[in-house]
N, C-alpha and C positions, 0 to 999 in steps of 0.2 A: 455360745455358752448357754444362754436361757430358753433357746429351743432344745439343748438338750438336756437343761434340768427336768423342762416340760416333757419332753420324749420318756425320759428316762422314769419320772413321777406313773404317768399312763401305760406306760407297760408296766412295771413292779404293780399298779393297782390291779391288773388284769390280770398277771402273773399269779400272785397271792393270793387274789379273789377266787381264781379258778381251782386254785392247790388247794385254800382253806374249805370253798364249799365241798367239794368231792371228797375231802376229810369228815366235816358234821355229817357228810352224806351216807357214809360209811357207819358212823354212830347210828343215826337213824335207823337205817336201814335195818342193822341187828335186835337194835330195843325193838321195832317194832314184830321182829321176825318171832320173838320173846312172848310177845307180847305186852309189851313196859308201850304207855301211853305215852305221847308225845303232841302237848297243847299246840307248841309253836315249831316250824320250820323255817326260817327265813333267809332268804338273799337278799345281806347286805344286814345292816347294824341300822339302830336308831327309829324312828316314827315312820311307822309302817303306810307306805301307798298305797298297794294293790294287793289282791290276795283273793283266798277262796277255800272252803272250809269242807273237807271231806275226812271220812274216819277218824274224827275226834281230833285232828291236825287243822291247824289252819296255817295253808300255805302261803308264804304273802314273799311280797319285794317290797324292801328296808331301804331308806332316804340312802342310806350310806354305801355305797356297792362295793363294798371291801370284805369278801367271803361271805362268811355266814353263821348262822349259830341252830341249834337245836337245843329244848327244853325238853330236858325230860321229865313224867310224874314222880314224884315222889325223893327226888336226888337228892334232897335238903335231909342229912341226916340231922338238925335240932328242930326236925317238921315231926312234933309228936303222933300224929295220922301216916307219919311216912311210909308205914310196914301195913297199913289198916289194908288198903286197897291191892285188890289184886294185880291192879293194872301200874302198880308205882313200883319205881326201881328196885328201890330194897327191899321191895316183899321178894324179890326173887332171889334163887340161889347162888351162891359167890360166882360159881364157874362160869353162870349165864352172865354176869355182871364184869367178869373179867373180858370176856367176847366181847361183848360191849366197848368199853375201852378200850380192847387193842382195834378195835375194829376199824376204828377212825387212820391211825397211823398205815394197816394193814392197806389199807386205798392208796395212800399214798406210795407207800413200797410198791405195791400193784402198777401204778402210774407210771413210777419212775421207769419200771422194766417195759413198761407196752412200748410205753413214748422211744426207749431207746432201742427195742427190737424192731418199730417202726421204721425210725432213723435207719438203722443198720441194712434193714430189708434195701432200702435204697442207694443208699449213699453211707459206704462207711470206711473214714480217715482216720489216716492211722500213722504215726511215724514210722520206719520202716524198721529203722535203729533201737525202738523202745524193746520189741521181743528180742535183741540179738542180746550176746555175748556183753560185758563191760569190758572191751578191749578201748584204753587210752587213746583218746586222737589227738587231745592238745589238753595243756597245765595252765590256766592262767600263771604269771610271773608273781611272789609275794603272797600266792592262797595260800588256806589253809593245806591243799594238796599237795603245793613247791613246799610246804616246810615239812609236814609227813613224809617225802623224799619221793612220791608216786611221779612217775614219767612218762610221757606217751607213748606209746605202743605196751606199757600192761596190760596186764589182763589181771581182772580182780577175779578171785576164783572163789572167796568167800568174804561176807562183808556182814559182822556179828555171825548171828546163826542162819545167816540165809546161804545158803551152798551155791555154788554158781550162779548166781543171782546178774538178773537182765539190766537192761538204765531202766527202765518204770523200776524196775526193784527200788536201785540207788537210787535214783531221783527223788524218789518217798522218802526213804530213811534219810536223807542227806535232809530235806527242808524239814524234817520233823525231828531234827536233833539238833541242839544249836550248844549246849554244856557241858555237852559230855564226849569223852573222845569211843569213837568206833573202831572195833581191831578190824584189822584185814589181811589177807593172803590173797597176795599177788606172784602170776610168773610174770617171770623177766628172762629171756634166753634160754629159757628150759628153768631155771630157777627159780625155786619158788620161797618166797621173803614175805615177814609178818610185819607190818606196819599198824600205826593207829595213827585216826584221823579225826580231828576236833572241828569239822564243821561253825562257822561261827555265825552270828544272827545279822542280817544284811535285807535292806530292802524296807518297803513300805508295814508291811506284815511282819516283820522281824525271823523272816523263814531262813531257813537253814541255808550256809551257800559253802562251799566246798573247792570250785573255781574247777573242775574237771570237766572235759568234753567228749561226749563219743568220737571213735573213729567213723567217720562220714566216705560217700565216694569221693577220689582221684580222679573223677574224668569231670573234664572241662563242658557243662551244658548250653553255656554263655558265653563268647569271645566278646568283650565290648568294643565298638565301631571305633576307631581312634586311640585304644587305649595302647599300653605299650607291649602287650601280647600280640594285640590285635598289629600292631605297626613290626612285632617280630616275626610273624608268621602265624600265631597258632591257630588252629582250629576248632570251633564244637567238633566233641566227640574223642578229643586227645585224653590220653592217660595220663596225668604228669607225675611223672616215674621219679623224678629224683632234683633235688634242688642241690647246687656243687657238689653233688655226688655223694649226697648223703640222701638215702631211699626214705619214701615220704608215701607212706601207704595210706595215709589220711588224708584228708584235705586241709585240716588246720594246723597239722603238720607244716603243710606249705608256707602256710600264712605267718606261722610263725618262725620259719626261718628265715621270710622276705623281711620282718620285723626286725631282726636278729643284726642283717645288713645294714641298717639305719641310714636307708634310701642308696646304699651302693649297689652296682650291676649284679645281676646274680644269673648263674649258669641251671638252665631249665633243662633237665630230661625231661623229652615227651615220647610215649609209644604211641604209634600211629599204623594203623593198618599193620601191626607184625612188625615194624621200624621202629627202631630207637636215633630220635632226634635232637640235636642240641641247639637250646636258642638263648643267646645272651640278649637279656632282659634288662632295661634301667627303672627302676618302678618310679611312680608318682606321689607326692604327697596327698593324700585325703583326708581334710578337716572338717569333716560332716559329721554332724552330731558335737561338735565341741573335743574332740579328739584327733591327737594325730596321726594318723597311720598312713601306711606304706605299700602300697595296692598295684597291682599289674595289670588290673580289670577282666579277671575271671570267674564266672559263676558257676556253682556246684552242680550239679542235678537235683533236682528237688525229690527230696526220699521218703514221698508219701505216699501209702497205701491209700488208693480212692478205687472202690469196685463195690458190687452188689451182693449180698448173701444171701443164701438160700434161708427159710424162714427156721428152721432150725439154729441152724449155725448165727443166725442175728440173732436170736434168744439167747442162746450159749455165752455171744459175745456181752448182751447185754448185761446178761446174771451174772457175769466177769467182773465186768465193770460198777456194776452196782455195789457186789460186793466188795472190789478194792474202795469205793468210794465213803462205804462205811467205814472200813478198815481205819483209811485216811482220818473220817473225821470224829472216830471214837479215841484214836492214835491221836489227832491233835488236840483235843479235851483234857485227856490225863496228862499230856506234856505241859496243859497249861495250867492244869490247878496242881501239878508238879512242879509248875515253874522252871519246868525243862524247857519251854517256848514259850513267846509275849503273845500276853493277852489282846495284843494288836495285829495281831493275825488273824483275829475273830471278825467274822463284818454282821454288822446289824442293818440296821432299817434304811439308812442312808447309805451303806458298802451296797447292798443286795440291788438298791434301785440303780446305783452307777452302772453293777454287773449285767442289769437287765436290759439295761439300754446301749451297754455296748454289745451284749451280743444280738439285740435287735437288729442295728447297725452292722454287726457282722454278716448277717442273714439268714434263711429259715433254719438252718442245718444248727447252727451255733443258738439259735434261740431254743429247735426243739432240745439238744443237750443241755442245754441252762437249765430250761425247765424240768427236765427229768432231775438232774442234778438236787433243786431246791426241794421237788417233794420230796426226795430223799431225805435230804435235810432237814425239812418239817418232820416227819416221818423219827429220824432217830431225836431230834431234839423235844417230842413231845415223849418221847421212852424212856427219860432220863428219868429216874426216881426221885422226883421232885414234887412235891406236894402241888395242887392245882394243875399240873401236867397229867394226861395220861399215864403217861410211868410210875407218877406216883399215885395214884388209884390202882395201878398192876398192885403193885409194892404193898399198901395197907390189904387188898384183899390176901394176898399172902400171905402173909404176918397173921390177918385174922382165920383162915384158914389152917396152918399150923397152930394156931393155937383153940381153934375152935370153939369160940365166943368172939365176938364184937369189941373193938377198943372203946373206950367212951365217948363219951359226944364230946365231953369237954377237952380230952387231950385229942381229939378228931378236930377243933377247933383251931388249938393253938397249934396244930401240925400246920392245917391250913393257912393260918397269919405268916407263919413261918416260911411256908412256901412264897406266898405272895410276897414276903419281903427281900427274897433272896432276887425272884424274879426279876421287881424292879431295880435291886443294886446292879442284877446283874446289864438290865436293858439302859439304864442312865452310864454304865461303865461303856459300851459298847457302844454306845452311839454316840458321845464324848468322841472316842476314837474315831467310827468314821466322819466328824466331823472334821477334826484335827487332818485329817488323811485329805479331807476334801478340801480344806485351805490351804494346804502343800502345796496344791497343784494351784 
């Protein structure tokens, strides 16, 4: 447990460190390209160690080694000399001033895409089921989907406004809806029927659950040694075609008609080489994980895309994914200051460090995706139109822009307290939570 508080602490420092500096870096870089002065660059926070002083910067590493920061000339709009100097921020004109602040987030966005077109060039996982069809493989019993009337083997053909929409589709919409009910068209038998479905909020995060499962493969990838397949006959590589004679094109399909039997023999069609086989099966009880079920000891095929792309096609996939990742986390923002979703679905400083150290743990593949993931995350969360964020520096030059003259110093002021205060309610709300989340467990 406390190696990997410590694990988890040293990577989120490293993590953050490296996402925050290549962010100021991004600032910098532009003021200077500007030419807007910049006294200080620093790695790391707090009482400066080492350093060294070229072009009016003085480069140094900071006691604290948790990102970085960048000073710019002149940024203090109630600095009455602020505009005097050529080389200070606001002597310069809005547009160069807005480059400037995107410019920080704009590295990050950058980051996110290399790191995952990196990833991808090499090693890229993939469910195999997320791009297919939403054709039903199993209902949980008592979901929210058994009481909407949905059954497995549908096909959702439209789910709101998304027209034949894949499970990454549903999957989204389903954890980012938890209030409100979702219409849908499904076939069934050639017909086609409109249902709604009320997702409701479940889990740590209070994310959306629904209880529906892709249809997965029917062939058998696993006989287990001893089990009660294994002691009927079957084989890796069987089809299993039919459970008492009711056709079972899923795999959970299966599982849930061995369930169904409540531990009684059950009659197995398997296809085998071009042969249809019958094996009467007696399943076993399995009480692992604190549940009972009902098992014959068969494993699925595993239905992950893992292969190489070509460096195009890894880019492509990445700008995919980036952008559904925004998607997602602009989509959970509004549902939460909607109050469409709990605000316990958010993680802060303590969620981000558990994440970091599991997917350490996980290894390099899951670490470089983490990381691409959070500078995204940096990246849209500093574009929020928020005062002291970047976004809200986008925001007042705009405003001053269309309006072409300056707001005041003084209501330039109390924007800024105002940002700062929202900031802090919102980071003491947030890490409350993953506090709470972290002594669950």
């Amino acid at each position: 447990m406390l190696s990997h508080i410590a694990t988890d602490a040293a990577v989120v420092a490293v993590v953050l460190g490296f996402l925050i500096f290549i962010h100021e870096l991004g600032h910098f870089t532009a003021a200077k390209w500007f030419g807007v002065g910049a006294p200080v660059f620093s790695i790391g926070f707090g009482k400066r160690l080492v350093g060294f002083e070229r072009g009016g910067t003085d480069y140094r590493i900071s006691l604290l080694p948790f990102g970085g920061y960048v000073r710019l000339m002149g940024e203090d709009p109630t600095d009455p000399n602020s505009r005097n100097d050529p080389g200070n921020l606001l002597a310069h004109p809005r547009w160069q001033r807005f480059i400037i602040s995107f410019a920080g987030p704009a590295v990050n966005i950058l980051a996110a895409v290399l790191l995952l077109t990196a990833l991808y060039k090499f090693h890229y996982v993939r469910p195999l089921y997320e791009g297919q069809p939403a054709q039903i493989g199993a209902v949980d019993p008592s979901s929210p989907a058994a009481r909407a009337g949905i059954e497995p083997g549908d096909l959702i053909v439209r789910m709101g406004n998304e027209i034949r929409p894949t499970w990454e589709n549903i999957e989204m919409k389903v954890l980012l809806t938890t209030r409100e009910s979702i219409p849908l068209e499904i076939r069934r038998n050639g017909e086609l029927i409109r249902l709604s479905l009320k997702p409701r909020a479940e889990g740590e995060g209070g994310g959306g659950y629904a209880g529906i499962y892709p249809c997965l493969s029917n062939v058998a990838a696993q006989v287990e040694a001893g089990s009660p397949a294994s002691r009927a006959g079957l084989e890796p590589g069987d089809q299993l075609w039919a459970v008492d004679g009711h056709r079972t094109p899923c795999f959970e399909q299966i599982s849930t008609a061995i369930q169904a039997r409540r531990g009684n023999a059950v009659d197995l069609t398997v296809e085998r080489k071009g042969h249809f086989l019958h094996f009467a099966i007696q399943p076993m009880k399995d009480t692992a994980g604190g549940e009972t079920r009902w098992i014959i000891g068969v494993r699925r095929r595993d239905e992950m895309a893992v292969r190489h792309l070509a460096l195009d096609k890894a880019f492509a996939a990445s700008v995919r994914k980036n952008v559904s990742f925004a998607v997602l986390e602009y989509t959970a923002l509004k549902e939460v200051l909607t109050r469409q979703l709990s605000a316990r679905s958010m993680a802060g400083p303590v969620g981000i460090a558990q994440m970091s150290g599991e997917a350490y743990r996980a290894g390099f593949a899951d670490l470089v995706g983490f990381v691409a993931f959070i500078s995204l995350d940096l990246a849209i969360v500093n574009l929020l139109p928020i005062p002291v964020l970047d976004g809200g520096t986008i925001l007042l030059l705009i405003i001053e822009g269309a309006m072409q003259r300056d707001l005041s110093v003084r209501l330039k002021e109390l924007i800024l307290q105002a940002g700062i205060f929202l900031i802090l309610i919102a980071f003491v709300l947030i890490t409350y939570n993953d506090i709470v989340r972290a002594l669950a467990h």
